[in-house]
LUMNU-107108 format. One line per 5 residues: number of its first residue (from 1); their letters; for each residue x, y, z of C-alpha. Coordinates in pm, 1 decimal. Layout:
// residues N
NUM) A) X Y Z | ... .
***
This chain:
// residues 498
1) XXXXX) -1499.8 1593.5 -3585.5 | -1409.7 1322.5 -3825.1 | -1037.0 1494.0 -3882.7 | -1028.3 1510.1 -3513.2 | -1036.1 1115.4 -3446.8 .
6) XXXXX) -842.8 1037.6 -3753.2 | -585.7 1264.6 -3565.3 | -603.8 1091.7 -3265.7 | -579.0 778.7 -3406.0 | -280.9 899.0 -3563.7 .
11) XXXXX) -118.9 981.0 -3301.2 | -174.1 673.8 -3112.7 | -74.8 459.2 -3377.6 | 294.6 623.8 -3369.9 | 284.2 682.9 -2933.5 .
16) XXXXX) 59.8 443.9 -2803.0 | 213.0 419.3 -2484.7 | 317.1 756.5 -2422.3 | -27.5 867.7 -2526.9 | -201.0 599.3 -2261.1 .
21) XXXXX) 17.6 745.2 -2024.6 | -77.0 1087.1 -2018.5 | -434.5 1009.6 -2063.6 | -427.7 735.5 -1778.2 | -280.4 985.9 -1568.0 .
26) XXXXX) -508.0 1289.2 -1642.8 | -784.6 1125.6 -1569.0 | -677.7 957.8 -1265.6 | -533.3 1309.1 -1162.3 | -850.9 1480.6 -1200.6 .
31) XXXXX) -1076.3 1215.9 -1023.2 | -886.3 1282.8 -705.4 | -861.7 1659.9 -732.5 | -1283.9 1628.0 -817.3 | -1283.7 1384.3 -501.4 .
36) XXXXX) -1099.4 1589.8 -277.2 | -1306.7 1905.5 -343.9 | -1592.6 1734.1 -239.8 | -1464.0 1616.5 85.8 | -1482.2 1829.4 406.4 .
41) XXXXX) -1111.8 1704.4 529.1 | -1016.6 1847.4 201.6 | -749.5 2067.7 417.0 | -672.9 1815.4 684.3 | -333.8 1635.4 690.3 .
46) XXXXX) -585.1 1276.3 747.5 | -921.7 1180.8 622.4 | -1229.9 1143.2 832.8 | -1196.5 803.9 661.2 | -821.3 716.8 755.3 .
51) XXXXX) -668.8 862.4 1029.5 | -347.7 604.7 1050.3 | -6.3 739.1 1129.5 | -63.5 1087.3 978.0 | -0.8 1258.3 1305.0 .
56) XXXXX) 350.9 1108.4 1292.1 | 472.9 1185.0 928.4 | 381.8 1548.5 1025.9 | 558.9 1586.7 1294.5 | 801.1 1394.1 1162.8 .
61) XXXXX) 857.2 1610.6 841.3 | 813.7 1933.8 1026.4 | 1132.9 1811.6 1243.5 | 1306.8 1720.6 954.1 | 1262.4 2062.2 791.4 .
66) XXXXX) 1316.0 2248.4 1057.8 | 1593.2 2051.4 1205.2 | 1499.6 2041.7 1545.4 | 1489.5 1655.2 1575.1 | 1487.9 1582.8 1953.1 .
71) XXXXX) 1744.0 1273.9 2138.8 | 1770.7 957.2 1941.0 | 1456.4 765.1 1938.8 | 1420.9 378.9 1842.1 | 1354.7 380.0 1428.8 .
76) XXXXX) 998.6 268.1 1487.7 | 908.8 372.9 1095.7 | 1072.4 345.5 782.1 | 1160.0 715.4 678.5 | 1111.2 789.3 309.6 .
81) XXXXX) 782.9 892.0 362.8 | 829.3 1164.6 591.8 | 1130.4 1244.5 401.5 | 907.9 1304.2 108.1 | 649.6 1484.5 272.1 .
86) XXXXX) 965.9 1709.6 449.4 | 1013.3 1785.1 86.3 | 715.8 1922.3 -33.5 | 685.6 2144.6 312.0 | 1044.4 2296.8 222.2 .
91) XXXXX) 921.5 2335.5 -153.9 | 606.8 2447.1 -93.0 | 621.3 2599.6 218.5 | 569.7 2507.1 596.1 | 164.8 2418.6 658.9 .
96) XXXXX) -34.9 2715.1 727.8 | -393.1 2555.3 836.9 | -411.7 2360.9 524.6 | -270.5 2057.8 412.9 | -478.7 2109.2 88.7 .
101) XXXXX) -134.6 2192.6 -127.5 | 52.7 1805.1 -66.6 | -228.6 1649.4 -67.8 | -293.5 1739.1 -442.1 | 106.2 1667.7 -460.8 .
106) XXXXX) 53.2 1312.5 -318.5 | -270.3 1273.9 -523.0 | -23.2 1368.2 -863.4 | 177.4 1044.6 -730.2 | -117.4 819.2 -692.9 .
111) XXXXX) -213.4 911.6 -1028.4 | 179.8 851.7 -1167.2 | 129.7 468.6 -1007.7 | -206.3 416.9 -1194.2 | -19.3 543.3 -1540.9 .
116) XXXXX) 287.4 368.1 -1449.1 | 82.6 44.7 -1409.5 | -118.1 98.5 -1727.4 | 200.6 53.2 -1896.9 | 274.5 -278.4 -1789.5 .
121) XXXXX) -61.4 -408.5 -1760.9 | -111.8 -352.4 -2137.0 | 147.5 -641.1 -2244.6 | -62.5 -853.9 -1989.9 | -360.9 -793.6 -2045.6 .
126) XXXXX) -365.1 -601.1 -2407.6 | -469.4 -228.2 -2462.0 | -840.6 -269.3 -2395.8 | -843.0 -460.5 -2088.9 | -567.9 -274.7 -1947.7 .
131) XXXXX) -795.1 74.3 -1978.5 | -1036.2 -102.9 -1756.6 | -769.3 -186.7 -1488.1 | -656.2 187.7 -1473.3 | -1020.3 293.7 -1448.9 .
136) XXXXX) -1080.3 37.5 -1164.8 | -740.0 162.2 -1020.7 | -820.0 523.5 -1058.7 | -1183.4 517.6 -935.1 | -1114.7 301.6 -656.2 .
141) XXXXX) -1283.1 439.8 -330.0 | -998.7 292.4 -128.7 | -723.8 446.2 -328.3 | -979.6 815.8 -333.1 | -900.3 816.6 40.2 .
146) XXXXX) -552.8 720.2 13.9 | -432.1 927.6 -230.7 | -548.9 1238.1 -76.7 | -405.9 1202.1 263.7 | -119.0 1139.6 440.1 .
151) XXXXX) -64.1 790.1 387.3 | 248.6 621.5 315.5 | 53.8 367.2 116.6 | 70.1 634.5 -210.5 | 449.4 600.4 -210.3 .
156) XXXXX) 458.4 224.4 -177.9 | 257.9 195.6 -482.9 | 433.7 354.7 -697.1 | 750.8 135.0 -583.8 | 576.1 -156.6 -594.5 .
161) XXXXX) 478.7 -156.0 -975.4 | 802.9 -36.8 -1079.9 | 946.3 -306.5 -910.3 | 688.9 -534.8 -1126.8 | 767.9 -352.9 -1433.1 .
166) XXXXX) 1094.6 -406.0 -1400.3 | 1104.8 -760.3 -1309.2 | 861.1 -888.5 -1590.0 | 1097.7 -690.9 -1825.3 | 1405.9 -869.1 -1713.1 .
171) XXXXX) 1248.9 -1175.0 -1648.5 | 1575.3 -1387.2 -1744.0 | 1825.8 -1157.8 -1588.3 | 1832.6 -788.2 -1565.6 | 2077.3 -577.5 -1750.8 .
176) XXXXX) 2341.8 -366.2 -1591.3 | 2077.3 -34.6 -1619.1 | 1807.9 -312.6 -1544.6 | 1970.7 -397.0 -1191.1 | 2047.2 -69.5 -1102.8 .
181) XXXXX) 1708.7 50.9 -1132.6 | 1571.8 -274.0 -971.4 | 1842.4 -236.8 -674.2 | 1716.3 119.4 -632.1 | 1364.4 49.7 -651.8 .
186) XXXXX) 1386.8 -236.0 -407.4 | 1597.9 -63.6 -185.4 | 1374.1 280.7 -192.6 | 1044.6 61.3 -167.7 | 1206.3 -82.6 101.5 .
191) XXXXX) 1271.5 227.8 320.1 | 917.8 301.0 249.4 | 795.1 -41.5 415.4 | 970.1 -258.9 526.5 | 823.1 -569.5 415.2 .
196) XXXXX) 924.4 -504.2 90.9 | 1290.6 -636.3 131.9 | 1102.3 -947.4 203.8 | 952.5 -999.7 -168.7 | 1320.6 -1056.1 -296.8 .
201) XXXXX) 1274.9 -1459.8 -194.5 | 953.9 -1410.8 -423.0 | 1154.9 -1251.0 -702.6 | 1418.9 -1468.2 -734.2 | 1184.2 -1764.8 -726.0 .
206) XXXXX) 1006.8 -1652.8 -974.8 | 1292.0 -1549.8 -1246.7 | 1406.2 -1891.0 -1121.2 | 1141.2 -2035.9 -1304.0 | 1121.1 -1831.3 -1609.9 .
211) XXXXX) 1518.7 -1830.5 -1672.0 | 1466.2 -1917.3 -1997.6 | 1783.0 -2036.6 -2139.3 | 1996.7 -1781.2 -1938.0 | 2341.0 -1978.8 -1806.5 .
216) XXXXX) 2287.5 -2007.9 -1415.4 | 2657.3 -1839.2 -1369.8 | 2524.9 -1549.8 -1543.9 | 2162.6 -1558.8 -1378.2 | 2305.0 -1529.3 -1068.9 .
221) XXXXX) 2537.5 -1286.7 -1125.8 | 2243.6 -1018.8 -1274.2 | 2013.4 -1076.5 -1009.1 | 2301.8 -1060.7 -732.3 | 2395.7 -749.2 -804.0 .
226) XXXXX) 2028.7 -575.9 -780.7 | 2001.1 -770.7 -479.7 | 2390.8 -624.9 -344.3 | 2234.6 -300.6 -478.9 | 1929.0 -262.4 -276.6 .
231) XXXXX) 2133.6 -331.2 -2.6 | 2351.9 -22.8 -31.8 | 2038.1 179.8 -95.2 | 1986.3 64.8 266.2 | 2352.8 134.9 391.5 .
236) XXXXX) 2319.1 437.3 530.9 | 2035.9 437.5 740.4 | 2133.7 95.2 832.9 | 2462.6 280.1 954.6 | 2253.0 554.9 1115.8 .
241) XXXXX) 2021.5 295.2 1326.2 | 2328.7 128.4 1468.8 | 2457.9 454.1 1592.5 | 2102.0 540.8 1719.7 | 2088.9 202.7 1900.5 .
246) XXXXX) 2402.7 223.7 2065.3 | 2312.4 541.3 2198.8 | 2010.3 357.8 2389.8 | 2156.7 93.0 2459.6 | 2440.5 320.2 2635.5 .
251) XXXXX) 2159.3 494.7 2802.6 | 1978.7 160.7 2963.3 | 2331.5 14.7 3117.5 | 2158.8 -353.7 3282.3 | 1919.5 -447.2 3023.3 .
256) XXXXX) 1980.5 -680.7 2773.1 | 2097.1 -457.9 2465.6 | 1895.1 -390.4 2204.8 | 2057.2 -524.4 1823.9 | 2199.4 -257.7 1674.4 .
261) XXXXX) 2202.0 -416.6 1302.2 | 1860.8 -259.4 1185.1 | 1883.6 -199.2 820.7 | 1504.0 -32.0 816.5 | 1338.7 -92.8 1176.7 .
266) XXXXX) 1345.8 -270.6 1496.0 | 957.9 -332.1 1535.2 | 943.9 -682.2 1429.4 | 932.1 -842.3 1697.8 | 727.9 -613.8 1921.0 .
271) XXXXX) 482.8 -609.2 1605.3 | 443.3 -1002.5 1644.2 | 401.5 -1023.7 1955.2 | 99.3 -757.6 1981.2 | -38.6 -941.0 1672.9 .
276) XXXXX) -47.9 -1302.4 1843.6 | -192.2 -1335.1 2168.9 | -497.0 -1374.9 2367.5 | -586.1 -1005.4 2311.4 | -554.7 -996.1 1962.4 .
281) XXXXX) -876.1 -924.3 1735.7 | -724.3 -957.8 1385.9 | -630.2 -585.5 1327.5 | -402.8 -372.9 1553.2 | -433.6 -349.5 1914.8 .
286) XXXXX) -143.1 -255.7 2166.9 | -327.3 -400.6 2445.6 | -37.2 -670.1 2556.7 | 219.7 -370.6 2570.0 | -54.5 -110.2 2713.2 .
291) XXXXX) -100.1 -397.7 2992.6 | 270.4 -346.9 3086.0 | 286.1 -4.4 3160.7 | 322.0 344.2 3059.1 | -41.4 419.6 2915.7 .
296) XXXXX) 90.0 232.0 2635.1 | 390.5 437.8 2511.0 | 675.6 222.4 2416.6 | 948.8 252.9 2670.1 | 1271.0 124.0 2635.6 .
301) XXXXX) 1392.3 124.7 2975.0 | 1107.1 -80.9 3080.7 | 1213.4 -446.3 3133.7 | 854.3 -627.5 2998.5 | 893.1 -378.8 2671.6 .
306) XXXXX) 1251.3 -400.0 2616.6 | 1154.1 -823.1 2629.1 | 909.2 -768.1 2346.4 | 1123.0 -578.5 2136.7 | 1381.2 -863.2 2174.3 .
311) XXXXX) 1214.0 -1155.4 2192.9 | 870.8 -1079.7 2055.1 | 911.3 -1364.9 1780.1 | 936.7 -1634.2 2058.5 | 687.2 -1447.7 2288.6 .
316) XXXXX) 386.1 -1517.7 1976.7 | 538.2 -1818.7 1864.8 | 492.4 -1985.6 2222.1 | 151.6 -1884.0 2267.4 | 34.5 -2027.8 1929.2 .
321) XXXXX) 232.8 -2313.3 1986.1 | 15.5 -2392.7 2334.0 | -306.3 -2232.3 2247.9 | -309.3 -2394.0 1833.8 | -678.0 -2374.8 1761.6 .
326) XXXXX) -722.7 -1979.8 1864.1 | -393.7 -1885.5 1711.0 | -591.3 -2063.8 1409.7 | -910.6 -1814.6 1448.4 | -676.4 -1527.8 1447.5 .
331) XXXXX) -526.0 -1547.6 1167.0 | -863.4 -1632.1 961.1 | -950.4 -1292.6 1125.1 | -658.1 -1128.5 1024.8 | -690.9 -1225.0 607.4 .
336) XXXXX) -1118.7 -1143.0 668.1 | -996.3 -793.2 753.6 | -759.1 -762.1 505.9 | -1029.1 -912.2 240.5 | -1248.1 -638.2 347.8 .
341) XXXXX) -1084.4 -426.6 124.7 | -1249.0 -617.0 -169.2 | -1531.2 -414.9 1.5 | -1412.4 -64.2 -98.6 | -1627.3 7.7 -424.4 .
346) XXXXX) -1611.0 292.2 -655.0 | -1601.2 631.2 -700.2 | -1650.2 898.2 -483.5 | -1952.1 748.3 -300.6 | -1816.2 390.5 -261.5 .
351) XXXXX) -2050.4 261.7 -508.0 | -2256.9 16.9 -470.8 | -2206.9 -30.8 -67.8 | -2233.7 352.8 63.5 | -2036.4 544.7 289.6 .
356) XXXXX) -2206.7 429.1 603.7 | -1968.5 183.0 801.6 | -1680.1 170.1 1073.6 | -1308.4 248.7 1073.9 | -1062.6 23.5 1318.7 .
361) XXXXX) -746.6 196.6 1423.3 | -468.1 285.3 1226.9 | -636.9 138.1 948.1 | -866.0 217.0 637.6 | -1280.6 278.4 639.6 .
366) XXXXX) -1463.8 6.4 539.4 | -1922.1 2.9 473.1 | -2094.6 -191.4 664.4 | -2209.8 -426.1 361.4 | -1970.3 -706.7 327.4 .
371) XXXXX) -2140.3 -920.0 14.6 | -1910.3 -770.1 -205.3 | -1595.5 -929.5 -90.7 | -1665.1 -1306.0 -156.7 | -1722.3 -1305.7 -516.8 .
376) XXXXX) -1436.7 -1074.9 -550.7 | -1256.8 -1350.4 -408.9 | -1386.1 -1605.0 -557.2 | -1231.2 -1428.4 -918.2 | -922.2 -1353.6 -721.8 .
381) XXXXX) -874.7 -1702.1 -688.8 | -951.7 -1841.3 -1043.3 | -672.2 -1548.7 -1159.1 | -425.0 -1689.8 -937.0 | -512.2 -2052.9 -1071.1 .
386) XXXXX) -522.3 -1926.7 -1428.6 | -153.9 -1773.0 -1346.9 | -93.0 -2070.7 -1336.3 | -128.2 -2256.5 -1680.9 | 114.8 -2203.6 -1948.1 .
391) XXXXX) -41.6 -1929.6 -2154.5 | -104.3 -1675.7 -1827.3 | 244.3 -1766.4 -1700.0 | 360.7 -1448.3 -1642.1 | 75.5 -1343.4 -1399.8 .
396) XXXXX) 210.1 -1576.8 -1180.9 | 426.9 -1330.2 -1060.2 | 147.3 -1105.5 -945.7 | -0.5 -1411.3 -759.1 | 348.1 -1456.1 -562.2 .
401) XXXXX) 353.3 -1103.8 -490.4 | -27.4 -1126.4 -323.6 | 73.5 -1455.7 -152.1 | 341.4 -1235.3 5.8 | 145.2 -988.2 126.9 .
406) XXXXX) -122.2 -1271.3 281.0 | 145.5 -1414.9 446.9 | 250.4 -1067.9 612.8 | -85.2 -1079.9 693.6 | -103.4 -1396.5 855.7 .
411) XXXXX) 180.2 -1312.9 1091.1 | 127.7 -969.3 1210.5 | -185.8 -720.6 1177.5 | -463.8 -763.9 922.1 | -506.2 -462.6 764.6 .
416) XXXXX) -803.2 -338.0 489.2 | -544.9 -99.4 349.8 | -302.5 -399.9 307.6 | -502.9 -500.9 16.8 | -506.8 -175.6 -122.3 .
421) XXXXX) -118.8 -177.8 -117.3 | -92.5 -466.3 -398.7 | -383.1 -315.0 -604.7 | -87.6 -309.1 -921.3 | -92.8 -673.0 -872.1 .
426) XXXXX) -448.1 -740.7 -768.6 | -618.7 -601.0 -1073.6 | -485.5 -775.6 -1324.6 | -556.0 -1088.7 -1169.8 | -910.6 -1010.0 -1082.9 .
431) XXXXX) -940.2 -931.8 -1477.3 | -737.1 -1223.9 -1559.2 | -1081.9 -1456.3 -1581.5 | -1285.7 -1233.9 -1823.8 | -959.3 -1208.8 -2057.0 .
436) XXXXX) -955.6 -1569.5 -2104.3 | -1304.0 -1573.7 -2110.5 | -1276.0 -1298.1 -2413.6 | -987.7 -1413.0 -2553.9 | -1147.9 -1661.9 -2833.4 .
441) XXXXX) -1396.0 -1376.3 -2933.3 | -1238.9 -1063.0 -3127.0 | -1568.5 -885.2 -3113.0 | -1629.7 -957.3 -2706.4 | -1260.5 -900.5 -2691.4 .
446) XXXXX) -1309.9 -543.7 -2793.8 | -1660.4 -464.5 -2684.3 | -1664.0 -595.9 -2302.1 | -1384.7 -355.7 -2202.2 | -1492.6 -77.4 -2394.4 .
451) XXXXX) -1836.8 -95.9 -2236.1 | -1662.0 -127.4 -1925.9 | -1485.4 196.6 -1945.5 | -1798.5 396.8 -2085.9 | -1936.5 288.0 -1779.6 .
456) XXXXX) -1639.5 333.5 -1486.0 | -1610.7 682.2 -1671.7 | -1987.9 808.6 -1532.4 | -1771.0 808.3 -1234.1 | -1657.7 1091.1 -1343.8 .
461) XXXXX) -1931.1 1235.4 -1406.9 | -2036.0 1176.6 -1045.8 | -1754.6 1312.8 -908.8 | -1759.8 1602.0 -1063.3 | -2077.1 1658.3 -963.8 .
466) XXXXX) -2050.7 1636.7 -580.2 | -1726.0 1894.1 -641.9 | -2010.1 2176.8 -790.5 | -2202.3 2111.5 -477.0 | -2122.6 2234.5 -90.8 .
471) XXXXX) -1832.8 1958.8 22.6 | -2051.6 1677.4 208.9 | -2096.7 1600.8 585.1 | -2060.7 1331.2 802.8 | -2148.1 1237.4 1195.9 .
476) XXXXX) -1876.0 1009.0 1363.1 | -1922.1 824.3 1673.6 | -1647.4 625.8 1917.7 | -1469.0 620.8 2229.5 | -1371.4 998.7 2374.7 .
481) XXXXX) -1123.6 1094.9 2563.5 | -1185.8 1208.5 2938.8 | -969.2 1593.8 2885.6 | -1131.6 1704.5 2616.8 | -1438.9 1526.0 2480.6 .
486) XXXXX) -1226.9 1480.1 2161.4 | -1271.0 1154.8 1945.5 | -979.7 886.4 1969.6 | -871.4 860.0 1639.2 | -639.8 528.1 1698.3 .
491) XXXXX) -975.4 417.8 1793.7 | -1291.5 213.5 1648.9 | -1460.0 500.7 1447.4 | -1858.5 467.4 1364.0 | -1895.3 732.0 1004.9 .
496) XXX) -2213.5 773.8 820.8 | -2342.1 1071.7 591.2 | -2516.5 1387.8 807.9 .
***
């Protein structure tokens, strides 16, 4: 035993990071396959606890495969990831009653993103502390459900801390290799959702501030040409969407015509509009377009849609500007739901606040404790102030990178699984206060996060527990439809264990 750990330590002395890789990576790897054997939806293309747009990127992929896609349609959704899943049905075969086979493929990726952000997070936040982040990332309950469905969260992930990586790495200018790999990040990230082309104002800002002594002539011209990059990452779909719009637009003759420079999607906006109104709640609700006609279903040819999907922008803008103090509510609605994913505990049972809660549409399960959330956000906040102050500088660009996403939140939808989506940012910044608190004690310094991991890793244990057992039930009340009895799954969902 003793040969065995002066082996390993050994070999981490001369790999360290490759080593912490493949470890991170395992383990996240086998915490979702352990998680998804316990779950009944194990072989369902959603999750009893997300439904979201998984009926889409099915049907979606299947067309793609299969090459049967019907007339042009208005790009609604950014398409990489029904591209990807397209991929996996041609490489794995079509779905034959069981989505069981990608999900353990998208899983794979959600475990990549928790290695890949290991990596980085170990020159912020050392090798010890940076174990705990991948064990908080792995074991998240959140990122359990997300990971093992059809979500296009998974692939955003993995763009988004490669885009991190990359940026703290080239920090006063990337390289030629540097900008091509940041241009196709970007760009890919990008096509995966859209408001990812709208963190390069962030970016820049940021290297702005730690140019170091980098001539401006040449700052500019390194990060121009990852930003020129991206852009022709987006070229051709751009190109495609034009040709797509022109098509509708020649098929409505006396309506206003729809733009037909769309580089990812035209549902700006529509999106704004629905989000700011007197009908909005905080998370998604089509009730302002449902009002106007066709059950709901976007129609171009209709005049009152075809408005929103021009002038959507002004539509919300004038009815915050006259009704100030609810637009005010709203949007302190909107960043309470998309806190609530400080809600989602660990490990396959959502430890410490249970499986017993309520899922809004299109949008991620959340327990029906919400304590949790305000300290969380509390030490959220003292990370981002930390990021601040000389010595933590370089978190700053996680906090600029969260203030992006709040302000996404803020104008459109608030979404739980929003959160989720900046967890490579998050964590570090949530672990940010017990570093510094550690950081004058060597001894704390190594013992806190160990003890941390020892106990994160009885998740584990847990998990693989429930996978020995019968998968587990649960009951699921909400609004039905009329046909067939069937639960609406765009709809408020009640879940608790049978």
């Amino acid at each position: 035993m003793r040969r065995f750990f002066v082996s390993a330590r050994g070999l981490w002395q001369q790999h360290p990071t490759a080593l912490g890789i493949a470890v991170t990576f395992t383990l996240s790897l086998l915490l979702r396959w352990l998680y998804l054997q316990s779950s009944p939806d194990r072989t369902w293309p959603f999750s009893i606890f997300f439904y979201g747009d998984s009926r889409f990127f099915h049907t979606y992929a299947l067309e793609h495969v299969r090459g049967t896609e019907g007339p042009a349609a208005l790009p609604y959704h950014p398409p990489l990831f029904p591209w990807l899943l397209g991929t996996l049905y041609r490489l794995l075969g079509e779905p034959q009653g069981s989505a069981y086979p990608y999900k353990l493929c998208l899983a794979a990726l959600s475990a990549a993103t928790v290695a890949l952000s290991w990596a980085w997070w170990r020159k912020l936040l050392g090798t010890a502390w940076s174990f705990v982040g991948a064990c908080l990332f792995a074991s998240s309950f959140g990122w359990l459900v997300l990971s093992t469905t059809y979500s296009n969260e998974v692939l955003y992930a993995f763009f988004l801390s490669a885009t991190l990586a990359l940026v703290l790495r080239h920090r006063e200018g990337p390289t030629p290799v540097g900008a091509l790999l940041l241009g196709l990040v970007m760009g890919l990230g990008s096509l995966t959702r859209a408001e990812h082309l709208y963190l390069w104002p962030f970016l820049l800002a940021w290297a702005w501030l730690h140019r170091g002594a980098t001539p401006l002539k040449s700052l500019a011209l390194r990060w121009g040409a990852a930003v020129l990059l991206s852009g022709l990452v987006l070229a051709p779909w751009a190109v495609r969407n034009a040709h797509v719009l022109h098509e509708l637009n020649a098929r409505t003759p006396g309506l206003e015509p729809l733009p037909e420079l769309a580089p990812i999607t035209v549902y700006g906006p529509i999106n704004f509009a629905m989000a700011n109104n007197a009908r909005a709640t905080g998370g998604f609700t089509p009730a302002s377009v449902s009002e106007l006609g066709q059950d709901g279903h976007l129609d171009i040819a209709n005049p009152a849609h075809r408005h929103l999907l021009l002038h959507g922008y002004a539509v919300g803008l004038d009815w915050m500007r006259q009704h100030p103090v609810d637009a005010a509510r709203l949007c302190v609605s909107k960043l309470e739901r998309w806190l609530d994913g400080l809600n989602l505990g660990l490990g396959a049972s959502n430890l410490p606040l249970g499986l017993t809660g309520s899922r809004a549409p299109v949008d991620l399960f959340v327990p029906e404790g919400t304590w949790m959330k305000w300290p969380l956000m509390l030490l959220l906040l003292a990370g981002a102030a930390l990021s601040l102050l000389r010595p933590w500088r370089d978190f700053s660009l996680l906090t600029l990178v969260v203030l992006h996403r709040a302000l996404i939140t803020v104008a459109f939808f608030g979404y739980t699984r929003g959160l989720l989506t900046v967890f490579p940012a998050l964590i570090p910044l949530l672990l940010l206060p017990a570093v510094v608190l550690t950081a004058r004690r060597p001894t704390l310094a190594l013992r806190v996060p160990a003890f941390a991991v020892a106990l994160l890793l009885l998740l584990w244990v847990e998990a693989g527990a429930l996978a020995l057992g019968a998968p587990r039930g649960f009951m699921a009340s909400g609004s039905t439809d009329q046909t067939h009895g069937k639960l609406i799954q765009d709809d408020w969902v009640r879940i608790w264990p049978r």
